[in-house]
Rosetta silent file (secondary structure, phi, psi, omega in degrees, C-alpha in Angstrom):
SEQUENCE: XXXXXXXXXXXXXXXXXXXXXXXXXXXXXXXXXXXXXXXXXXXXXXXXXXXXXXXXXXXXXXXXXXXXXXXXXXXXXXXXXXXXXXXXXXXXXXXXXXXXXXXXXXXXXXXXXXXXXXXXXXXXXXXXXXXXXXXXXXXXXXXXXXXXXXXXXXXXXXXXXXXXXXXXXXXXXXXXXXXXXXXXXXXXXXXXXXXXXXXXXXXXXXXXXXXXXXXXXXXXXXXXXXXXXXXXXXXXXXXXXXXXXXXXXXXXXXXXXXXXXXXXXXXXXXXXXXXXXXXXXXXXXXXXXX
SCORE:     score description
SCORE:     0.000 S_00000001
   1 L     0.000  122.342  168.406   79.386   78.506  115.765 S_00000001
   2 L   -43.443  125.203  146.952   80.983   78.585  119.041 S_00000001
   3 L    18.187  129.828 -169.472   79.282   80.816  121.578 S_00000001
   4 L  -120.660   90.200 -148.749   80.061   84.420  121.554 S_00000001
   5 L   -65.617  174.464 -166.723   81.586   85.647  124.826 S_00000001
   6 L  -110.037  157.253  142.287   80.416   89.383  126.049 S_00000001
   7 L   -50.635  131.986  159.701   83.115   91.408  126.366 S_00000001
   8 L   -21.274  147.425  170.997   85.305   91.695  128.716 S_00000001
   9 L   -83.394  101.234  164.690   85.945   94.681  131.413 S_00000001
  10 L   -20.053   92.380 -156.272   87.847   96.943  130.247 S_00000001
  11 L   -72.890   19.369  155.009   91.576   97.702  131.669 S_00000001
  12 L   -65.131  169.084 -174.841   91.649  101.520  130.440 S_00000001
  13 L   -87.032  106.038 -163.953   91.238  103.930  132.402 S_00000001
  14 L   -33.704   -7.565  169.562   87.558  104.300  134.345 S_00000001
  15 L   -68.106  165.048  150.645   87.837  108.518  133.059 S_00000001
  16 L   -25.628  141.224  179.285   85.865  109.730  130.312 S_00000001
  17 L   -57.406  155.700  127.875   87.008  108.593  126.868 S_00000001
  18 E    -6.665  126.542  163.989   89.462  110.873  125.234 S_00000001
  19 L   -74.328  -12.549  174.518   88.934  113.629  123.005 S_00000001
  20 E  -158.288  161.162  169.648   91.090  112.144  120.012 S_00000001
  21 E  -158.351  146.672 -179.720   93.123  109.023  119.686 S_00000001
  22 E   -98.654  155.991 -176.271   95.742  108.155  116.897 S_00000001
  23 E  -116.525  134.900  169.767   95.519  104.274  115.504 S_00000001
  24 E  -111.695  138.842 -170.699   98.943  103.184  114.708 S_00000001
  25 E  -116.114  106.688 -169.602   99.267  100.524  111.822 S_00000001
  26 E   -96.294  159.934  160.798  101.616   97.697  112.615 S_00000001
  27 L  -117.399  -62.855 -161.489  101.923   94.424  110.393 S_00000001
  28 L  -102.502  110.375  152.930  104.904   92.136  111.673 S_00000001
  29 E   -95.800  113.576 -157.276  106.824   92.159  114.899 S_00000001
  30 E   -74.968  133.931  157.241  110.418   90.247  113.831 S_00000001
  31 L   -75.708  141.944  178.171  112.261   88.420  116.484 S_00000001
  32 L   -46.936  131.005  166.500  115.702   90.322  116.895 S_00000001
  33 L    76.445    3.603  173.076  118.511   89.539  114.767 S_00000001
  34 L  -103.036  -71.315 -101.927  116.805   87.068  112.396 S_00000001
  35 H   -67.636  -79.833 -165.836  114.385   89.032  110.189 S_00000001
  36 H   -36.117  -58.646 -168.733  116.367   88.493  106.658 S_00000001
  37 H   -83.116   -5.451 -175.774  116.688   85.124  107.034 S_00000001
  38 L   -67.495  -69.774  171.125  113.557   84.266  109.188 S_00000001
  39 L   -86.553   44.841  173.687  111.767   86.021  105.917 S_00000001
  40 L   -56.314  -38.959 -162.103  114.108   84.876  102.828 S_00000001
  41 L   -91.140   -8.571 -176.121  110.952   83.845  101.200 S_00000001
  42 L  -125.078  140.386 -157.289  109.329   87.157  101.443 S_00000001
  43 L   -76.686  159.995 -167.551  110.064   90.304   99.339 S_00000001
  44 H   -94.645   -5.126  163.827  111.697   93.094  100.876 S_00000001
  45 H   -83.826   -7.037  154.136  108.686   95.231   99.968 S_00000001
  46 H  -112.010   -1.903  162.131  106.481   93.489  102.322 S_00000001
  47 H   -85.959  -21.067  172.841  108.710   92.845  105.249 S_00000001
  48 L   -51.332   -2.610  167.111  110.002   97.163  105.091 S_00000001
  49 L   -68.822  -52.748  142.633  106.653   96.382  107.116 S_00000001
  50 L   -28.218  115.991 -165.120  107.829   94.558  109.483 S_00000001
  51 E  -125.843 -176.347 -158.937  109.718   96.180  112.589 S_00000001
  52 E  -102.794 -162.471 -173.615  111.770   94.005  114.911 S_00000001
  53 H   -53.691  -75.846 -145.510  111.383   93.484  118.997 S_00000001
  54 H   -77.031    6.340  154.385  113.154   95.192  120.574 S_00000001
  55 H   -75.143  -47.177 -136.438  111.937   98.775  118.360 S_00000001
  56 H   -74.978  -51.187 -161.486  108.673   97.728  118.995 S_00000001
  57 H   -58.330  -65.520 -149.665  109.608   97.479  123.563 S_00000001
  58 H   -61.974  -34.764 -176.846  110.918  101.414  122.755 S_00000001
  59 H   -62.523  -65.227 -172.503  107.982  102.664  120.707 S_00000001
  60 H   -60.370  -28.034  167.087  105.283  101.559  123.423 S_00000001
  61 H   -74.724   -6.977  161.849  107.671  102.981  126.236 S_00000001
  62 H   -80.711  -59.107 -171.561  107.915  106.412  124.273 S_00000001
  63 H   -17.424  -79.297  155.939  103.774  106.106  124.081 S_00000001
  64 H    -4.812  -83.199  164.534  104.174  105.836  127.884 S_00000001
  65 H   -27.143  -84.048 -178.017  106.822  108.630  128.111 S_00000001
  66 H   -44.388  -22.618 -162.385  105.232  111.232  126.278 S_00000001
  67 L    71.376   33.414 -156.038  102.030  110.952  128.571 S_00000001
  68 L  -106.963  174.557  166.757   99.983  109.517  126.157 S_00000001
  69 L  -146.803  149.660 -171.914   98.035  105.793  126.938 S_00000001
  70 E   -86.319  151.767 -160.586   96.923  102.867  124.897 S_00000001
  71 L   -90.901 -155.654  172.727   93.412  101.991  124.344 S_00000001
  72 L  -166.161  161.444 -166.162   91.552   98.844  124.142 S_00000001
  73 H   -69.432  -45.096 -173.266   88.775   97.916  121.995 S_00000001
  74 H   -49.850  -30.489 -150.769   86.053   98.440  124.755 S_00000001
  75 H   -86.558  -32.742  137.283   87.624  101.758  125.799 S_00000001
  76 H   -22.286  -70.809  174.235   87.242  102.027  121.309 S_00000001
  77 H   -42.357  -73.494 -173.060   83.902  101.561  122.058 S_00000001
  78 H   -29.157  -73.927 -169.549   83.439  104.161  124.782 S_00000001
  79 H   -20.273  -72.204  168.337   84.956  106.671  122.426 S_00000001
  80 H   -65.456  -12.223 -162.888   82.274  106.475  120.007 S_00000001
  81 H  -106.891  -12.822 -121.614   79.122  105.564  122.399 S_00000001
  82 L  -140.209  123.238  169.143   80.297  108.545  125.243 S_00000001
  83 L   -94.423  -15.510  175.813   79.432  112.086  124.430 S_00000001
  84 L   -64.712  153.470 -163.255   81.823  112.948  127.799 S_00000001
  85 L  -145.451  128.803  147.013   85.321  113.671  126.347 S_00000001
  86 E  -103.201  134.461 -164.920   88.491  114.129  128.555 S_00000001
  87 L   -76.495  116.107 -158.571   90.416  116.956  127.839 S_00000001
  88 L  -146.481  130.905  172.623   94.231  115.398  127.747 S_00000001
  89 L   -42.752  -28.013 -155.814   97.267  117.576  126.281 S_00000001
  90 L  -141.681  140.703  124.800   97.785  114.277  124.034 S_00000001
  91 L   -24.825  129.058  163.231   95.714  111.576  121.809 S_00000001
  92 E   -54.963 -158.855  158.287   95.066  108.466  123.126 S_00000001
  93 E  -150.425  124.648  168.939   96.774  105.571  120.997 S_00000001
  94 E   -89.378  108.204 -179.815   95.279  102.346  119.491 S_00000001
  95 E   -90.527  105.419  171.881   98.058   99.678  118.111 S_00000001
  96 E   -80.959  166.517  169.975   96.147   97.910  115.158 S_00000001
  97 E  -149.196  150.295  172.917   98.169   94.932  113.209 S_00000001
  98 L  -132.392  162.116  170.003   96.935   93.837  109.553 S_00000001
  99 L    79.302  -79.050  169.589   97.307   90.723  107.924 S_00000001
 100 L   133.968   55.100  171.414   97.561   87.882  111.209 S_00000001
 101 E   -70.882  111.546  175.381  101.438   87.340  110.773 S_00000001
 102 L   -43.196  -34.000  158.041  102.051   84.463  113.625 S_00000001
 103 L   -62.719   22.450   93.501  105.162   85.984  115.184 S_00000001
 104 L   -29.553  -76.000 -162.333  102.846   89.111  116.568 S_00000001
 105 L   -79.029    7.162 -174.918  101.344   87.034  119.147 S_00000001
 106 L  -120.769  -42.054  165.788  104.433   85.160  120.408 S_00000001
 107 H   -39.999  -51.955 -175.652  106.856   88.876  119.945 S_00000001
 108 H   -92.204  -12.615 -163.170  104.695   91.091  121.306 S_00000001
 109 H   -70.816  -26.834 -179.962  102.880   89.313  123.940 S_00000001
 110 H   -74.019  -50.221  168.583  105.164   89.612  126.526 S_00000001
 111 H   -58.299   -5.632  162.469  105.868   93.130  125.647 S_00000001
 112 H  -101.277  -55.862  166.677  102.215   94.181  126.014 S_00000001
 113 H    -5.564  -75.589  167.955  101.680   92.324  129.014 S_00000001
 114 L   -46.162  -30.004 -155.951  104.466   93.978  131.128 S_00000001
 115 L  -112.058   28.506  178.825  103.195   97.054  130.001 S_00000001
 116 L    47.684   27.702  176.283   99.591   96.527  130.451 S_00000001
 117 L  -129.209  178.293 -149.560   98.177   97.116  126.600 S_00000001
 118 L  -144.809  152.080 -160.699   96.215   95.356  124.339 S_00000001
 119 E  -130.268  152.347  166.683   96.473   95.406  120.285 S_00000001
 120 E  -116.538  123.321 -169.387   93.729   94.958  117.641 S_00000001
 121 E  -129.445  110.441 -178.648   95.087   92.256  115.230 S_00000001
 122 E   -84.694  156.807  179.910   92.913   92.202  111.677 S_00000001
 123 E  -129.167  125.560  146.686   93.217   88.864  110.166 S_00000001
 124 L   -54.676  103.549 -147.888   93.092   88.079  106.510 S_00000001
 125 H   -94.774  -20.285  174.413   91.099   84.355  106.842 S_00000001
 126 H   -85.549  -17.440  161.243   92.399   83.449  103.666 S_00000001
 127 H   -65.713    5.016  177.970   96.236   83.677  105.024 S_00000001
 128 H   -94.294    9.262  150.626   95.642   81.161  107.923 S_00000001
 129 H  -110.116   17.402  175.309   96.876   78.259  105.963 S_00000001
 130 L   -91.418  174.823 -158.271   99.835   80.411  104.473 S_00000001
 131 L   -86.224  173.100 -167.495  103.212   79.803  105.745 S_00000001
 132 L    53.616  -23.336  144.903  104.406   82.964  108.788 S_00000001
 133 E   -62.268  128.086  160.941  100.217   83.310  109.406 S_00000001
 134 L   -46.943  152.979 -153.623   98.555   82.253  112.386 S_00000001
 135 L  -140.157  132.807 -168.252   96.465   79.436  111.661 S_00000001
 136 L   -48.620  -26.039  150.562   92.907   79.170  112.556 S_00000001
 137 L   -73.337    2.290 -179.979   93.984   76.606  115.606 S_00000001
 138 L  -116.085  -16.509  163.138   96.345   78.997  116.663 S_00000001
 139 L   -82.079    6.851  175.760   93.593   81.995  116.665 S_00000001
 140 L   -87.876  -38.819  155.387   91.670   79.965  119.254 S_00000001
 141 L   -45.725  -14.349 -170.100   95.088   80.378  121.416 S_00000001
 142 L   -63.945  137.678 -158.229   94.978   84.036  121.361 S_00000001
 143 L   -92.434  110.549 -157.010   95.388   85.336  124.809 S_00000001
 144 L  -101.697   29.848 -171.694   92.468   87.967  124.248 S_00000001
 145 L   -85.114  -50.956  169.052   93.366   90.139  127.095 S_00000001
 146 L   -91.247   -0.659 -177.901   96.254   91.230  124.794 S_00000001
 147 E  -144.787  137.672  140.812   94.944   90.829  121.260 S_00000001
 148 E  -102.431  109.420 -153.227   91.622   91.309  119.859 S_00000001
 149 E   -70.279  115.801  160.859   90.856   89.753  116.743 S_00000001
 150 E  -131.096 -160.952 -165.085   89.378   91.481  113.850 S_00000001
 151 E  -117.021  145.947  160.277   88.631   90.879  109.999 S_00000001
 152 E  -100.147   86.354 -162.865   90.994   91.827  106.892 S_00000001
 153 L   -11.695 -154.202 -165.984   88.156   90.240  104.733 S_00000001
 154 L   -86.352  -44.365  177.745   89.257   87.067  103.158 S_00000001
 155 L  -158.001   59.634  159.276   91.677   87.579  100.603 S_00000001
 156 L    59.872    8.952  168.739   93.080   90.803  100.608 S_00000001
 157 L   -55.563  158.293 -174.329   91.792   91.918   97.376 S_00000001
 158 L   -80.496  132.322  164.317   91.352   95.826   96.434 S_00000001
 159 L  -101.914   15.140 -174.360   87.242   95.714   97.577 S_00000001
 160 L  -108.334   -0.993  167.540   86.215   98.635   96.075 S_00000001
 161 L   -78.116  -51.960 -137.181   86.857   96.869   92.268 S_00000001
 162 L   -75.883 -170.631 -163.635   84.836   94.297   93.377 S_00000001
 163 L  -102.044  178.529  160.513   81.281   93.721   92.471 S_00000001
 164 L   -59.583  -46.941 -176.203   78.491   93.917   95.472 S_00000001
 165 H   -64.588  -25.779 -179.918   77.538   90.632   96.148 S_00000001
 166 H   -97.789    1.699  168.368   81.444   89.390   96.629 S_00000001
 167 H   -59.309  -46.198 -163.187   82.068   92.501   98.726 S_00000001
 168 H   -96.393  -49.861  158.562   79.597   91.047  101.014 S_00000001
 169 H   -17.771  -54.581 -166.292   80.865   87.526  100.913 S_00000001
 170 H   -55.864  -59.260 -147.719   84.745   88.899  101.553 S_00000001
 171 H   -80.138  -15.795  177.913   83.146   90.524  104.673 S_00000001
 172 H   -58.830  -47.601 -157.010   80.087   87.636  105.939 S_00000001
 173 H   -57.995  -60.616  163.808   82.637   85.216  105.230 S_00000001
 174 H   -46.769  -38.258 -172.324   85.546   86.411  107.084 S_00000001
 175 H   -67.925  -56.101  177.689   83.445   87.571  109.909 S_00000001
 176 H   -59.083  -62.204 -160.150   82.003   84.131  110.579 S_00000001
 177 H   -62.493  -13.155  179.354   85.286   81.965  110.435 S_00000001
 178 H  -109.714    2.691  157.951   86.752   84.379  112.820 S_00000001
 179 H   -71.362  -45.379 -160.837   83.808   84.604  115.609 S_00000001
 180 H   -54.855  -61.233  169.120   83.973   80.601  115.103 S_00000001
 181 L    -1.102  -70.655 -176.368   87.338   80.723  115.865 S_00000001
 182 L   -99.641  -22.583 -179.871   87.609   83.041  119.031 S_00000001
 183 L    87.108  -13.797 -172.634   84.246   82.333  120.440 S_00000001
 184 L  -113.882  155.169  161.409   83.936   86.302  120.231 S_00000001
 185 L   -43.257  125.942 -174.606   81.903   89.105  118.278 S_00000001
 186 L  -131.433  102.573  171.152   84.132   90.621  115.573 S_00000001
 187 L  -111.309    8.248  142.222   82.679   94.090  114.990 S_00000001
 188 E  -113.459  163.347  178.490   85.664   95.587  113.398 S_00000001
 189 E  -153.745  172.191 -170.610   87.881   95.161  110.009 S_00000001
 190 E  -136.603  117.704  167.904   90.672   97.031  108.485 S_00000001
 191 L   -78.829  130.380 -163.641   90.025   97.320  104.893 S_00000001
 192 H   -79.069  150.741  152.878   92.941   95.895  103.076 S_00000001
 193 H    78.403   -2.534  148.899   95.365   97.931  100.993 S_00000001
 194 H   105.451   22.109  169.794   93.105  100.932  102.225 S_00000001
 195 L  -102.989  105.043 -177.200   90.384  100.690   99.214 S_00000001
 196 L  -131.911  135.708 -126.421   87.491  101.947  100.355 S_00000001
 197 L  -150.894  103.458  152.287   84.750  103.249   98.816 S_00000001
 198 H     0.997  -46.983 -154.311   81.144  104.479  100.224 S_00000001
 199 H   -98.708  -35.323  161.586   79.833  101.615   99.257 S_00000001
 200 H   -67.511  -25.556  172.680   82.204   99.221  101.166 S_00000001
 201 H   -61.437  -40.350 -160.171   81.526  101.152  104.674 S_00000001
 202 H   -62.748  -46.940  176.496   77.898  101.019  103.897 S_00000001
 203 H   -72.146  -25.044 -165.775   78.046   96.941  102.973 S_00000001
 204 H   -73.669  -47.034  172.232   80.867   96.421  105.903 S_00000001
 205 H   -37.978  -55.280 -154.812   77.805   98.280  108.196 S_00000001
 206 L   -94.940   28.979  166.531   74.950   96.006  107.044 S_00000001
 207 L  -126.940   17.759 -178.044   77.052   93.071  107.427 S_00000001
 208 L   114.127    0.748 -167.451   77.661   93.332  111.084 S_00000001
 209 L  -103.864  134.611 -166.403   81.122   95.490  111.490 S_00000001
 210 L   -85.068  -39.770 -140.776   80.284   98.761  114.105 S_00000001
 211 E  -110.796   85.513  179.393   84.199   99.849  113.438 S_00000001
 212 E   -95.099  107.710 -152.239   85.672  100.386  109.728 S_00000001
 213 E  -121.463  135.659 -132.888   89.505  101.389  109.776 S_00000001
 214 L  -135.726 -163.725 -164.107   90.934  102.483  106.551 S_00000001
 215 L  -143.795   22.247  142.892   94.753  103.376  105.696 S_00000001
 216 L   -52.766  107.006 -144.227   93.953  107.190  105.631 S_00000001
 217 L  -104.994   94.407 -168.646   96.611  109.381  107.568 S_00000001
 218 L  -139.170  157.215  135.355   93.969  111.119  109.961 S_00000001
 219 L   -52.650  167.638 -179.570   93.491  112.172  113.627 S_00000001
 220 L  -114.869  109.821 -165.944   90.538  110.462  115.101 S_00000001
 221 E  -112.360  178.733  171.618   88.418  113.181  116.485 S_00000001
 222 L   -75.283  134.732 -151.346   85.370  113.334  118.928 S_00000001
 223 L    47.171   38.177  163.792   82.164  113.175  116.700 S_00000001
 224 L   -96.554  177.925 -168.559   83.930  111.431  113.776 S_00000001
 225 L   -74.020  145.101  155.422   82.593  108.467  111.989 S_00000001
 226 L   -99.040    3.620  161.419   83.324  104.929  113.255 S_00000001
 227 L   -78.559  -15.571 -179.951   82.847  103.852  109.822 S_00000001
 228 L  -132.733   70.635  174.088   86.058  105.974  108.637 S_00000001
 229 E   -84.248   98.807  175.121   88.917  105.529  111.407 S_00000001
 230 L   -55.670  135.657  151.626   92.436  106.769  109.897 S_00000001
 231 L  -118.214  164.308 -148.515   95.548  105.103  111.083 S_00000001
 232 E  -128.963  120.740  169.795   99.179  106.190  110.311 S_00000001
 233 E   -66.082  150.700  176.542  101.418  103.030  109.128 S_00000001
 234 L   -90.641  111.503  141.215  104.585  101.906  111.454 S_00000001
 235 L  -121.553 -154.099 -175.463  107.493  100.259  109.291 S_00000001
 236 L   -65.299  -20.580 -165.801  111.035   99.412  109.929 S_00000001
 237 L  -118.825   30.074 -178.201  112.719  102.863  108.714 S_00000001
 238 L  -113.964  145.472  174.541  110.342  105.020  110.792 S_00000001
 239 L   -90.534  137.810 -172.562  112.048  106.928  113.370 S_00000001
 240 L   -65.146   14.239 -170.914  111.497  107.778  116.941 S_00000001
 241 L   -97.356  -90.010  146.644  111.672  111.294  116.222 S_00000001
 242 H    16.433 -106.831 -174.063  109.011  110.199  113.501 S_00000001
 243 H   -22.699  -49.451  161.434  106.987  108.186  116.084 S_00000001
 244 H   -54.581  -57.417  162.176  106.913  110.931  118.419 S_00000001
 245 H   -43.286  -63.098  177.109  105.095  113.092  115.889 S_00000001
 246 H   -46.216  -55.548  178.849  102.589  110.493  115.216 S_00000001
 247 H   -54.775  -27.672  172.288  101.892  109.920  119.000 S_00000001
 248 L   -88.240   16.293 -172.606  101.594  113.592  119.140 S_00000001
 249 L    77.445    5.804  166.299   98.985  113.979  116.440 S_00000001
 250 L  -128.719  124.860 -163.690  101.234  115.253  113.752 S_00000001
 251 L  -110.533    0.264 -153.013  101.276  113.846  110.474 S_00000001
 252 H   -81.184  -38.847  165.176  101.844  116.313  107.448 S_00000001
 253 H   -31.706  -52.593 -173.336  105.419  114.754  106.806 S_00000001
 254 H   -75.321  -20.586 -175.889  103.507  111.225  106.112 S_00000001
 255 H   -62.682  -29.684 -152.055  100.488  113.246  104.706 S_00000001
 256 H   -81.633  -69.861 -137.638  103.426  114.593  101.836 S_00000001
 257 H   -71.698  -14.168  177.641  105.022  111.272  101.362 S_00000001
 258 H   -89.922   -5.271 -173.826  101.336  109.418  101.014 S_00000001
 259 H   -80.864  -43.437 -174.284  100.218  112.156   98.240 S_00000001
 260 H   -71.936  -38.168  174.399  103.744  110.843   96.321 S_00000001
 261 H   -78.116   -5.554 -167.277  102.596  107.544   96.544 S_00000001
 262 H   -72.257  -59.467 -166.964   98.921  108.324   95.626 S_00000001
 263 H   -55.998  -64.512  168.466  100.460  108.767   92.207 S_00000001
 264 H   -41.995    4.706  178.471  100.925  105.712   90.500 S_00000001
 265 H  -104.537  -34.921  163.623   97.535  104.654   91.605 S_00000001
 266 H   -34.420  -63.120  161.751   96.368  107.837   89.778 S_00000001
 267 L   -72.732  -32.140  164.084   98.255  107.500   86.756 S_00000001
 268 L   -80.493  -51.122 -175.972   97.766  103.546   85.898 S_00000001
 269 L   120.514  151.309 -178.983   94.095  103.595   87.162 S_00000001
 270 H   -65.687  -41.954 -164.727   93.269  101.266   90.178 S_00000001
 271 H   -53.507  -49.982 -172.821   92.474   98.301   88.422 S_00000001
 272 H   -59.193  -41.509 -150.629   96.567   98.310   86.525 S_00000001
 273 H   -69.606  -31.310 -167.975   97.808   99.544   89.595 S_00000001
 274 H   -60.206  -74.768 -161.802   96.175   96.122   91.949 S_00000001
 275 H   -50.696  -37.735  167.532   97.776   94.124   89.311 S_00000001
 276 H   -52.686  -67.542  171.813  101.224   95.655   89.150 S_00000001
 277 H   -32.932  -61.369  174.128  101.017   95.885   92.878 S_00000001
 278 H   -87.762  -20.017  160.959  100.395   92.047   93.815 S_00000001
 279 H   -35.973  -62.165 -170.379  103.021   91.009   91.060 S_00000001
 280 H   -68.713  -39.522  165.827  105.290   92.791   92.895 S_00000001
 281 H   -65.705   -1.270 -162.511  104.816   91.816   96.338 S_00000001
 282 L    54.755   43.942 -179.717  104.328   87.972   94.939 S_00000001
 283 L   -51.809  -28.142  153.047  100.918   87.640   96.182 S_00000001
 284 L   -44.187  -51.263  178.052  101.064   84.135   94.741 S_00000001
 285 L   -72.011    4.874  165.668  103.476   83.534   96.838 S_00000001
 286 L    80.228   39.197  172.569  101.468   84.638  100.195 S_00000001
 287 L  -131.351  160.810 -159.807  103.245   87.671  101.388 S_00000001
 288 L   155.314  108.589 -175.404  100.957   90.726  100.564 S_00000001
 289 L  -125.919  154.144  160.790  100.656   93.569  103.211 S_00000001
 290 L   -41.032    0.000    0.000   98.094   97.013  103.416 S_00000001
């Protein structure tokens, strides 16, 4: 295994951590004016995931606007290791990405750059030989000033079906090929499709991850769990009106509209519903988002 680099010094700001911070859940940033045919091959129920550039430049300059500022995984850290809290009118904001879609690191990079932020991008290790995934020579490229790599286990399975021992596999497994990778400690994951269970924070703990981030539409508050971090999904039809809410810490529109979706995993039972589910996105076919 390649070496494991310390972290880095944090570019946040040298105040006390924050008293709350919202995690925003990106998958795909599209180059402009392409996206249908760039993704022909991919179902329109995983690319409504996907938002394009030049939304993406206006969302982090509303962040900006609004007086809010983006975090970075060290300043992540602080949050949880800091009992000092600064009292700020707003929630920080953390931009997570799921899945490791290869157009994220060549779309956004410029656009976090200029603006001085930095993204946590979970990687699914079994997508880095599909086609629109970054490819395990291309996470060794990662500029890691602006992206920080973390694990979507391996292969995007519901993990709370699974049995224990491949639970722990998804997450050893993943964990390794992506330290080898980057040269760095990967002490967070994004549980895919948001199935989480007790029993996966507890094995995701005792397998090395500090950070577990779940698909639960929550503020992040001071003396919450870093095993249960909510984030509020991004897609292409969300509005800046929308956006604004989130960055301000108000969700109960998305809380309504995730309770409506809650139901068909209620009524088939999880097990029908995974199967329904990756039919429909064509999970054979490698597109398959949280």
């Amino acid at each position: 295994m390649t070496q494991i680099a310390a972290p880095s010094a944090s570019r946040a700001k040298s105040a006390a951590p924050p008293s709350s911070f919202v995690a925003l859940m990106y998958h795909n940033i599209a180059p402009d004016g392409v996206r249908r045919e760039r993704y022909s091959d991919l179902s329109a129920a995983v690319t409504s995931y996907f938002i394009n550039r030049a939304a993406f430049a206006v969302q982090l300059d509303e962040i900006a606007a609004l007086g809010s500022h983006c975090m970075t995984l060290e300043s992540l850290r602080g949050f949880y290791a800091s009992p000092a809290k600064t009292d700020s009118p707003l929630p920080a904001v953390l931009l997570t990405f799921d899945d490791g879609w290869a157009d994220v690191f060549t779309e956004a990079a410029d656009l976090l750059r200029e603006r001085r932020m930095q993204a946590v991008v979970f990687v699914t290790t079994g997508f880095l030989t599909r086609k629109h995934c970054i490819s395990r020579s291309g996470l060794a490229r990662v500029d890691q000033q602006l992206f920080r790599i973390g694990s979507h286990a391996v292969s995007h399975r519901m993990l709370c079906l699974m049995e224990e021992k491949q639970i722990r596999e998804e997450l050893t497994e993943s964990k390794k090929i992506l330290e080898d990778a980057t040269g760095r400690e990967v002490d967070c994951i994004s549980i895919p499709n948001g199935a989480v269970d007790a029993r996966v924070r507890r094995i995701a703990q005792e397998t090395g991850y500090r950070f577990v981030f779940d698909s639960e539409v929550r503020l992040n508050r001071t003396g919450s769990s870093p095993l249960e971090i909510g984030r509020v999904s991004i897609k292409d039809y969300t509005s800046i009106d929308t956006f604004r809410q989130y960055i301000r810490g108000q969700f109960s529109r998305e809380r309504i509209r995730r309770a409506v979706l809650q139901a068909p995993k209620r009524l088939l039972g999880l097990r029908r519903y995974d199967r329904l589910r990756r039919r429909l996105l064509g999970e054979s076919g490698g597109g398959e988002v949280a």
